[in-house]
N, C-alpha and C positions, 0 to 999 in steps of 0.2 A: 663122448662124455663131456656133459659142461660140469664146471662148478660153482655153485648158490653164492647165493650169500653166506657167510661166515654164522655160525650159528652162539647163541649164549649158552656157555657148558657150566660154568660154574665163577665163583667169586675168587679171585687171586688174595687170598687172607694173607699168605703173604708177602705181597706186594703192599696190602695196605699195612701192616706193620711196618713193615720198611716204612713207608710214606711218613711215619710218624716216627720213626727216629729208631725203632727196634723194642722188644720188646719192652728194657728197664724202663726208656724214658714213656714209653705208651704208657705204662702201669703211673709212672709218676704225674703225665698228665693228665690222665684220668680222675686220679686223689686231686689234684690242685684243680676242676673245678665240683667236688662233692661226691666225685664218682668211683669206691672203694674197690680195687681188683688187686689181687697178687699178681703177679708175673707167671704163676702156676695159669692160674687164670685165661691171660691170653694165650702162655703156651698150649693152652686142650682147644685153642681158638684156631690155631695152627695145627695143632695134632687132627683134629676133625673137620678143618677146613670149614668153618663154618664161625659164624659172628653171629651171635645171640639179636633180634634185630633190635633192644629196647638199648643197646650201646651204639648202635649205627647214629642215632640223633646224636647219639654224645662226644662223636668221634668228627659228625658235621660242625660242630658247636666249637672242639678244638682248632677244627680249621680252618672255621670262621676267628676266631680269636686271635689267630695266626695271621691270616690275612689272606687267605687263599680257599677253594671250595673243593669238599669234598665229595665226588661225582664217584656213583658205584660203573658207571658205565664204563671208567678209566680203567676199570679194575679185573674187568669179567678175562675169565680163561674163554677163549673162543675154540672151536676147532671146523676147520674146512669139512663143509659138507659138500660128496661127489656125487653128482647122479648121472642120469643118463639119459638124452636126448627123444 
């Protein structure tokens, strides 16, 4: 048996909430640059693992603002693919 390369399973939603400070302050930096979401919002963001992708530039945009960049690749859930020689 060897093992691959790690494969892309999915996006750590969140992980990138965390990233941004959790859900309240995501929802507030969101509002502070034009971009209106409840906290309800992000939480079905979390509940369904999934990030709508017309907020992913929005979420780049805050952390570029911040000072720092928002890479999806940091983020991916990975899982070990095993096969067999």
């Amino acid at each position: 048996m060897t093992i691959s390369e790690p494969q892309l399973r999915e996006l750590d939603v969140r992980g990138v909430i965390h990233s941004f400070g959790g859900i309240p302050r995501l929802s507030a930096k969101l509002g502070k640059i034009g971009t209106q979401i409840s906290q309800g919002g992000i939480e079905k963001w979390r509940e369904r693992n999934n990030i709508p992708g017309h907020y992913l530039m929005k979420l780049a945009e805050i952390a570029e603002n911040e000072g720092w960049v928002f890479n999806l690749t940091d983020f991916r859930k990975r899982e070990v693919a095993i096969g067999s020689k």
